[in-house]
Each structure stands twice: as C-alpha cells, then as structure tokens.
C-alpha positions as a Markdown table, in Angstrom:
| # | Residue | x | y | z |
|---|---|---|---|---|
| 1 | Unk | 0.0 | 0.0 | 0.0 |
| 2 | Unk | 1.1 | 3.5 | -0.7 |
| 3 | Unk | 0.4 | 6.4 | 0.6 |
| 4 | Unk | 1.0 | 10.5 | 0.6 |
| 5 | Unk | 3.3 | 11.4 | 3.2 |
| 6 | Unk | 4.4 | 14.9 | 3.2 |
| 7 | Unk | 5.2 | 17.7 | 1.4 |
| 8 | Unk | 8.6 | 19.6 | 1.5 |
| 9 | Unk | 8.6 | 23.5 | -0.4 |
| 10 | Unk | 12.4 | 24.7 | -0.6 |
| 11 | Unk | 12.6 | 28.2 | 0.7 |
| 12 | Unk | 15.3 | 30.3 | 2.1 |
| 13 | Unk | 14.9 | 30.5 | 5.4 |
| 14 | Unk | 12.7 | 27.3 | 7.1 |
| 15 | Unk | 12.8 | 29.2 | 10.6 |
| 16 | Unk | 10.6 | 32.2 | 9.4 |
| 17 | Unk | 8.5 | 29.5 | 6.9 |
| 18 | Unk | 7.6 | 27.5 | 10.2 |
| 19 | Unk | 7.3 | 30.9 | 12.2 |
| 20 | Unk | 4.7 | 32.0 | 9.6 |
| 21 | Unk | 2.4 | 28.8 | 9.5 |
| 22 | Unk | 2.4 | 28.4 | 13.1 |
| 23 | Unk | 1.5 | 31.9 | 13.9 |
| 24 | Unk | -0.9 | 32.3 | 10.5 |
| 25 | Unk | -2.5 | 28.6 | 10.8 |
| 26 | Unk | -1.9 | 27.7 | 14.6 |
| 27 | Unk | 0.3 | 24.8 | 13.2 |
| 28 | Unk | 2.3 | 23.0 | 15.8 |
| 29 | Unk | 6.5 | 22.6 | 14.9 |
| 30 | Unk | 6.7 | 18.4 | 14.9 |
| 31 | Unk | 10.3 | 18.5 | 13.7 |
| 32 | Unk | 13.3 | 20.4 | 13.3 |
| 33 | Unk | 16.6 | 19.4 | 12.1 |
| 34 | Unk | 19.6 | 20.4 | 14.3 |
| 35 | Unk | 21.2 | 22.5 | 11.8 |
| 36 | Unk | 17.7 | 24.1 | 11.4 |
| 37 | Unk | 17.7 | 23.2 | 7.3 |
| 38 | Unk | 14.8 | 21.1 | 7.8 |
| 39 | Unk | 11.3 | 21.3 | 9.8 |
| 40 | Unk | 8.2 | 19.6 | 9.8 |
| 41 | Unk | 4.4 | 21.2 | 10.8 |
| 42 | Unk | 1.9 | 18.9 | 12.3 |
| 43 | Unk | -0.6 | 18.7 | 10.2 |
| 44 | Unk | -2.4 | 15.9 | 10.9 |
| 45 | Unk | -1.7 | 12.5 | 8.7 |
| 46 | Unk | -0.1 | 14.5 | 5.5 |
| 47 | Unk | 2.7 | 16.8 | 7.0 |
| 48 | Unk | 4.0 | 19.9 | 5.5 |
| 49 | Unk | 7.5 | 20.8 | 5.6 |
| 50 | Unk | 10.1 | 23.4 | 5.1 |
| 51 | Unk | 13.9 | 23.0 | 3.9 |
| 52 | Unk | 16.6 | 25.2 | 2.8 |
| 53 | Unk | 16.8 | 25.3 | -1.2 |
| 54 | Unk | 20.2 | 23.3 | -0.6 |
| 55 | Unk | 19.3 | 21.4 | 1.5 |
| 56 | Unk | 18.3 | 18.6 | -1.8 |
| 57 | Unk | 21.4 | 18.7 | -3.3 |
| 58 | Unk | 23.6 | 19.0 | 0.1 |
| 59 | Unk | 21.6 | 15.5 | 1.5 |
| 60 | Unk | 20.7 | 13.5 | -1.1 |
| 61 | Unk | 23.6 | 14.6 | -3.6 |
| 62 | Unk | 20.9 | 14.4 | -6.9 |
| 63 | Unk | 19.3 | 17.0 | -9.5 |
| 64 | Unk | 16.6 | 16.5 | -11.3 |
| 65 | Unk | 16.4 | 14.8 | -14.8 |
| 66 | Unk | 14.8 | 17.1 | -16.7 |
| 67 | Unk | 15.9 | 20.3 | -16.1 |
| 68 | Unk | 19.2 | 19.9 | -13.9 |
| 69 | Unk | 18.0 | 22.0 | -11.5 |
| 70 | Unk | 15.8 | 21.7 | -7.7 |
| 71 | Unk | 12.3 | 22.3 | -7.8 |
| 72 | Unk | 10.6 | 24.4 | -5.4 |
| 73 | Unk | 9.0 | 21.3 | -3.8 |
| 74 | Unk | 8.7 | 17.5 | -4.1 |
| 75 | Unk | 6.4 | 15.0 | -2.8 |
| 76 | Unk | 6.6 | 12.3 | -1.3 |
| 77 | Unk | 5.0 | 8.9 | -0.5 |
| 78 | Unk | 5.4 | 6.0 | 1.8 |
| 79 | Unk | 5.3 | 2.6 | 1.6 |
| 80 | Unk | 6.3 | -0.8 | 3.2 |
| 81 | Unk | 8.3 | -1.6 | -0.3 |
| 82 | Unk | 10.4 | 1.1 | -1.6 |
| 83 | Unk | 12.6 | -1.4 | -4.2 |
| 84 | Unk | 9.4 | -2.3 | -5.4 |
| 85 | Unk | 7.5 | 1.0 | -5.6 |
| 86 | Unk | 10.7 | 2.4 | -7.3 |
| 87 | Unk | 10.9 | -0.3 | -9.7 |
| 88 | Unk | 7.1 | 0.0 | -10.4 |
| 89 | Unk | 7.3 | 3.9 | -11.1 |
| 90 | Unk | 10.1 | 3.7 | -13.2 |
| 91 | Unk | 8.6 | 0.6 | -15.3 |
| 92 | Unk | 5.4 | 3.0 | -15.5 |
| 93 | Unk | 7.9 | 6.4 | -17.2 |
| 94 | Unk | 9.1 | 8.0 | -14.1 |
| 95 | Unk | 12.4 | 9.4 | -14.8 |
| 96 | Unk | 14.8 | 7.3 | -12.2 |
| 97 | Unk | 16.6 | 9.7 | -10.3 |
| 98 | Unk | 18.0 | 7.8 | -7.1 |
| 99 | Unk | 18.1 | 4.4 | -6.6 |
| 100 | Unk | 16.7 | 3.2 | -3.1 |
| 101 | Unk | 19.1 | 3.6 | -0.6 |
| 102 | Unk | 19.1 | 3.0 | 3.6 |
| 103 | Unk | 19.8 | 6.7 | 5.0 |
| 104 | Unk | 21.2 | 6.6 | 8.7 |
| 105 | Unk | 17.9 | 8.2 | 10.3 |
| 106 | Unk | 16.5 | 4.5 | 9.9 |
| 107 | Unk | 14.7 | 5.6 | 6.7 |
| 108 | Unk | 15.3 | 3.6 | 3.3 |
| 109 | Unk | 14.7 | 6.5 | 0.5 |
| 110 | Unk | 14.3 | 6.7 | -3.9 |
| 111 | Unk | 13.8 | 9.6 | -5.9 |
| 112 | Unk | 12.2 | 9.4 | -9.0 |
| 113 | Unk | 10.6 | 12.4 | -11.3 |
| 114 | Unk | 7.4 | 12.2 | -12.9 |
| 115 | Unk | 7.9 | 12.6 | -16.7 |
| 116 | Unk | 4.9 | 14.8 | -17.5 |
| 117 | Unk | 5.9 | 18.1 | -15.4 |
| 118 | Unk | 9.1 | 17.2 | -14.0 |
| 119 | Unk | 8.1 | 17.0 | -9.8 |
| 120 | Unk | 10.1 | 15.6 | -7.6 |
| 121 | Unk | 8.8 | 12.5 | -6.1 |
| 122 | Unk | 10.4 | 10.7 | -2.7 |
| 123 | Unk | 9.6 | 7.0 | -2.0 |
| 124 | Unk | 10.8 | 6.6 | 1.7 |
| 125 | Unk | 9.9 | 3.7 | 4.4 |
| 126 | Unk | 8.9 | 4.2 | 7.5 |
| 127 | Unk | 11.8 | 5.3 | 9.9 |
| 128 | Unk | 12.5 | 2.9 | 12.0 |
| 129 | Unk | 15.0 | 4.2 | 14.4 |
C-alpha cells in the first residue's frame, strides 16, 4: 500500500516558513533538524514541511532529470516496499533519479521524477529508528 506522506517547499529561510504557518495557521512545529535546514508542521496525517533550497542537493547529492536543476517542492509517498515502488514507477515512465538507498535516520529512501511536469517525487519507508 502506498500512501501521501508529506510535502517539502524549498525556501530560504525554514525558521521564518515554520514561524509564519504556526503563527498564521496555529500549526504546531513536529520537527526540526539540528542545523535548522529542515522542519516539519503537524498537520495531521499529510505533514508539511520546510527546507533550505540546498538542503536537496547538500543530503541526497541528486538533481533533477529534466531540467538539472531543484524544484521548489517534491512529494513524497510512503510505503512498506520502496525497491518495489521504485521499480514500479520507473517501469510506469518516471524518470529514475536515485536508486533506493538506507539513510542513517533508519529511513530507506528513492527519488524518481514524474515525466509529465518534472516534480520531484520521494519513495521513503517508515523510519525505524
């Protein structure tokens, strides 16, 4: 089963993004990284989040197929398979973009972009540590 996760927008500055929604929206902070690039909202099941426009390139070392440069946003899904889901999309014309690969937050993650309008699309399991 797969499901939508989260959104991430690429902005300059995540502390003033999360400072915004939670003082326009009443959103609650869930997460923020320790170098303060990244932050999540709690927004109930689907989460929005916030990370420095560098913050793609800097982590996950990739740029998109299409245009060689970072959106500003991707999406991203989760599911219990990400081999499988990654080998699905790309059989089904997403452009690959990174293999499936075990991160050290626990998290196994893919990148693929969708052919039609070039967005940035994350497979990622469930962290599990």
């Amino acid at each position: 089963m797969i499901q939508f996760s989260h959104t991430i927008i690429y902005v300059d500055n995540v502390q003033k993004a999360l400072d915004f929604y939670t003082n326009t929206f009443g959103c609650k902070v869930l997460f923020i990284h320790e170098s303060g690039a990244y932050g999540e909202l709690d927004t109930g099941s689907t989460k929005l989040a916030f990370a420095e426009k560098g913050f793609i390139e800097m982590n996950h070392k990739i740029e998109t197929a299409k245009t060689k440069e970072v959106h500003a946003f991707e999406i991203c899904f989760t599911t219990s398979d990400v081999e499988e889901t990654y080998a699905h999309a790309v059989e089904k014309g997403a452009n690959p973009i990174k293999k499936p690969e075990a991160m050290p937050w626990g998290q196994t993650i893919a990148y693929v972009q969708d052919p039609a309008n070039g967005t940035l699309i994350e497979i990622g399991g469930e962290i599990t540590s």
